[in-house]
N, C-alpha and C positions, 0 to 999 in steps of 0.2 A: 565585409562588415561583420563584425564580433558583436552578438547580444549575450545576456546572461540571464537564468533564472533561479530565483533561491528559494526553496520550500522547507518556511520554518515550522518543523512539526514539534511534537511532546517526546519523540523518544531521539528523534534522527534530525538535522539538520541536510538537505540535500541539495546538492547547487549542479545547474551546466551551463556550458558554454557552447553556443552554436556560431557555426565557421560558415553560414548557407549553406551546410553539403553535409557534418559529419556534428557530434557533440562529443564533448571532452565532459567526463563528470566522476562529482566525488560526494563522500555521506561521513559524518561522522556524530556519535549521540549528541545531542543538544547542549547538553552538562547545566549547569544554571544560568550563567551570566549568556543569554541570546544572542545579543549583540554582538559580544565577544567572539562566539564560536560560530556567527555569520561573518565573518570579517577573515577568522581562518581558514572558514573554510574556503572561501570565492578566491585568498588568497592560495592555496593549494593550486587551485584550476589555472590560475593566471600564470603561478610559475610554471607550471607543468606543459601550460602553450606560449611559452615566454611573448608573456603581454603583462600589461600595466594596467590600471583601473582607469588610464583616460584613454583607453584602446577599444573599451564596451563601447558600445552606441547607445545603450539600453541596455539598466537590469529591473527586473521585472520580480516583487517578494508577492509569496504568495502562503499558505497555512497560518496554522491558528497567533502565530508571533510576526507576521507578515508586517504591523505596524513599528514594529522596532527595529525594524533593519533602515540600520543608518545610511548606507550608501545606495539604495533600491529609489529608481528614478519614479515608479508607481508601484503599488501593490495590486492586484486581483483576486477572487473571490478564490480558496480550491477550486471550487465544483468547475467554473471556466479553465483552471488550470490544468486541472485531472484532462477535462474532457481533450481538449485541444493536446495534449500531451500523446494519449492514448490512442486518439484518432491518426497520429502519426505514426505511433508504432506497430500497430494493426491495421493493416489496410480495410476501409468499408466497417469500421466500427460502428456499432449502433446499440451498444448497451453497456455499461463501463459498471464493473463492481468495483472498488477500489476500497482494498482490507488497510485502517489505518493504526497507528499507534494505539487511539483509544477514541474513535468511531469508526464507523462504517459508512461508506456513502456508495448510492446507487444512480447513475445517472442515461438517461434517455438521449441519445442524438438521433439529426435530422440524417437529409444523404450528405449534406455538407459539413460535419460536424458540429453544429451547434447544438445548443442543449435545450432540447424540447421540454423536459419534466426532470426534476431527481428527489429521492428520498434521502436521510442521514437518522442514523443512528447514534444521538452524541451523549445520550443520556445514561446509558450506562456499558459499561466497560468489557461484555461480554460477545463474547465473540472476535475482537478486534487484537493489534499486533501484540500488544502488553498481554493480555489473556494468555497468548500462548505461550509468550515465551515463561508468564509466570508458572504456566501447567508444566512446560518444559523443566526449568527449575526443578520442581516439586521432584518429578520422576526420572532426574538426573540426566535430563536429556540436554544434549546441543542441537537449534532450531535445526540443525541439518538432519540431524536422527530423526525425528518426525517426517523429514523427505523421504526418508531411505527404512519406510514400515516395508515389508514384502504386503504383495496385495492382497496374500493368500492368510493371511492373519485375523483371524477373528475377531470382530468389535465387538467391546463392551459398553453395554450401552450406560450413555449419562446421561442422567435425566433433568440435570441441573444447568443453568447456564450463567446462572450467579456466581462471581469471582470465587466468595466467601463460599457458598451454598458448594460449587463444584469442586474445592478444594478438598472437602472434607469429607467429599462422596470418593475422590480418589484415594485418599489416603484408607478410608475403609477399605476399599478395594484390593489394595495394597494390602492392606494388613490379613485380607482374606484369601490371600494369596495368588489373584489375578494377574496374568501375565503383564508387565509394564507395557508391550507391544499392545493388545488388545483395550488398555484402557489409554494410550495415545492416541492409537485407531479412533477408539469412540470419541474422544474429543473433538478430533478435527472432524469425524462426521457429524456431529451435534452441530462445531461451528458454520457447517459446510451448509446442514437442514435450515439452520438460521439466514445465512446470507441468499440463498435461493428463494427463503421465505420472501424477504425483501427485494428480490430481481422480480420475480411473479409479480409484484403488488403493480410494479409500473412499467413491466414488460414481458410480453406473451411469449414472443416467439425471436428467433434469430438468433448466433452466436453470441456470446458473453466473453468481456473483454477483462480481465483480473487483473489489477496493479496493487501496487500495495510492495510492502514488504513479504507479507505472506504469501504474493503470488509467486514468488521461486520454489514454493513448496509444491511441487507438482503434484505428490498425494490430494493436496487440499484439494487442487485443480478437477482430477479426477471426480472426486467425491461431491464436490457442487455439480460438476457433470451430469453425474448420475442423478443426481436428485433434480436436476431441471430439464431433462433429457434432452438435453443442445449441448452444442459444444462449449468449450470454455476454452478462449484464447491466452495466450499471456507473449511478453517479452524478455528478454536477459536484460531490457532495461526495464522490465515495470516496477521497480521499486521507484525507479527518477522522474514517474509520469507526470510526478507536479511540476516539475525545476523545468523538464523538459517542456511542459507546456508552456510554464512563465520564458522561459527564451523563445520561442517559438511568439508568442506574444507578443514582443521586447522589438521582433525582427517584423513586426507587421508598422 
């Protein structure tokens, strides 16, 4: 039995497909017509497992455009998505940060993975996927440069976490001739201070689970570490923790 799940977000549209045993999955920006570039992309995954749209049993949308996906048999909440997605990737999951295009959400599981409590961050844009890659931008970085700071590089620290407000504290920086390394550094440890700030409020103790786009950034990874002194989990799929969850969902 073939399910599917699609996570309509603000920057990425992400879709998989689960076979009961493995997932096939793809991502590509949103662009503006939703619809349209939900419709590509589930088509990607279908040809790629030479299947047909009356071959799903079940597609399951889920993110913040989740009500326009035309061919999605239900929609679900993220937060249920994320978690159930996550909880599969990492085994004994019980804390899910999940860094999004442009929130943040924080989520609680039981031992079974359900979602006892969560927090979200939707109010302003700091700290989350767009943030970075806007800072990335600025200091001519590709998100992957920000993975690949040496550890040994000094942070400059930022004091700002307003888009506008931190844009203008880099470029000072910049102009005062601060290494770009060291004011990347601080970024991702400002964002890093922030997201931990938010795992503390609704969870004390145990391993932390990172999905998201940002969670390939293993720097980042680190740096929430440190500042929450537990470990910080992640997946080579946690970018797809939504899609994955809504298939996983789709297949119950």
């Amino acid at each position: 039995m073939y399910t599917a799940g699609i996570d309509i977000g603000s920057s990425n549209i992400k879709a998989a497909i689960w076979n009961g045993s493995s997932f096939e999955v793809w991502s590509q920006p949103t662009g503006w017509d939703i619809s349209e570039t939900s419709e590509a992309v589930i088509q990607v995954l279908l040809d790629r497992s030479s299947l047909k749209m009356e071959d799903l049993h079940q597609v399951v949308a889920t993110g913040y455009g989740r009500k326009m996906c035309r061919f999605a048999g239900r929609s679900v909440t993220e937060i249920t998505c994320h978690a159930a997605g996550a909880f599969h990737l990492v085994k004994d999951a019980e804390t899910v940060l999940d860094i999004g295009g442009q929130d943040v959400k924080v989520i609680r599981l039981d031992i079974e993975g359900k979602v006892t409590d969560f927090l979200m961050n939707d109010k302003c844009a700091a700290g989350t996927g767009r943030f970075i890659s806007n800072m990335a931008v600025l200091l001519g970085y590709s998100l992957k440069d920000f993975s690949d700071i040496p550890a040994e590089t000094e942070i400059s620290k930022i004091s700002s976490m307003c888009t506008v407000f931190a844009e203008s504290e880099v470029i000072s920086l910049l102009s005062g001739g601060v290494a770009k390394e060291s004011i990347a550094l601080g970024l991702l440890d400002s964002i890093a201070s922030r997201a931990a700030g938010m795992v503390i409020r609704i969870s004390d103790r145990g391993p932390v689970v990172l999905t998201g786009g940002p969670a390939l950034n293993k720097r980042l990874a680190t740096l929430i570490s440190k500042h929450l002194g537990r470990p910080v989990l992640t997946s080579e799929l946690a970018q797809f923790s939504g899609a994955i969850g809504a298939a996983l969902i789709a297949a119950e």
